[in-house]
C-alpha positions, 0 to 999 in steps of 0.5 A: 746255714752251713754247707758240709760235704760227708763221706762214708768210709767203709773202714779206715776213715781216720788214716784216710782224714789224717793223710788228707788233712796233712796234705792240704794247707789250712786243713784240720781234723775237728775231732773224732768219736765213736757213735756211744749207741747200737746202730744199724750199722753196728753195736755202740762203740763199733761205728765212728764219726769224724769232722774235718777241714780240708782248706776252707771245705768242712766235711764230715765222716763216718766209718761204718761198714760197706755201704756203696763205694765212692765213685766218680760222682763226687770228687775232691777238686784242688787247684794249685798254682804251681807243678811242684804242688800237683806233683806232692798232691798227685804222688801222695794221693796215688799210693796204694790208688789209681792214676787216671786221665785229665788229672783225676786219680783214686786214692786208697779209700776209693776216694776220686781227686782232680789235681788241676793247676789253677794255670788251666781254667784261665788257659781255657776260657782265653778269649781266642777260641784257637788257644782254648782248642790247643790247651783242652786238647793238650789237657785230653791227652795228660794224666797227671797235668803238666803246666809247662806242657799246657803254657806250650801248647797255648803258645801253639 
């Protein structure tokens, strides 16, 4: 049995899977075709499918036209080990998107992304529930996280 996520784009979906796939150590595009038959989102040739990997995630897509828009209910999440990682992945994700609080942003296709350092779960489960505290109310107060901030606020 295979798990894979799939993402419905309105237009655009190659730019968008190329731009992700090239953010993403380990990631590639598997292939991409148009749907050869009439369908109801459109006549043959007009809708495409795509698969892809984004680490060790697979996803599919389909580019066919206005369905319902991305929303919070589904998003990509990419821990990182270092700042400089979540600030490549957090300026390339934001162009032409929207920044929003504790990590999450939207990218240009709508699509919503948390950029977290790995930093952050460990520092929330810490055993003194004091250092937990100062750490999730440090996190509640960022929009893009900032591990040297949370690594301070640990330290009370």
């Amino acid at each position: 049995m295979k798990i894979t996520q799939h993402l419905w784009f309105e237009k655009d979906m190659e730019s968008a899977i190329r731009a992700y796939t090239s953010l993403i150590p380990g990631s590639a595009v598997g292939w991409i075709s148009a749907v050869p038959a009439d369908t109801p989102s459109g006549p043959a040739g007009s809708v495409k499918i795509a698969s892809f990997s984004l680490g060790d995630q697979r996803y599919m897509a389909i580019e066919a036209g206005p369905l319902d828009p991305f929303n919070h209910s589904f998003s990509i999440m990419v821990e990182c080990d270092t700042q400089a990682e979540i600030d490549r992945l957090w300026d390339a994700l934001k162009d032409g998107g929207a920044t929003e609080q504790c990590g999450w942003l939207r990218d240009r296709w709508g699509l919503s992304w948390q950029i977290a350092p790995k930093r952050l779960g460990e520092l929330m489960n810490d055993p003194d529930p004091a250092k937990a505290r100062r750490v999730t109310e440090a996190m509640l107060k960022m929009v893009k996280f900032d591990i040297a901030a949370l690594e301070a606020a640990a330290k009370g």
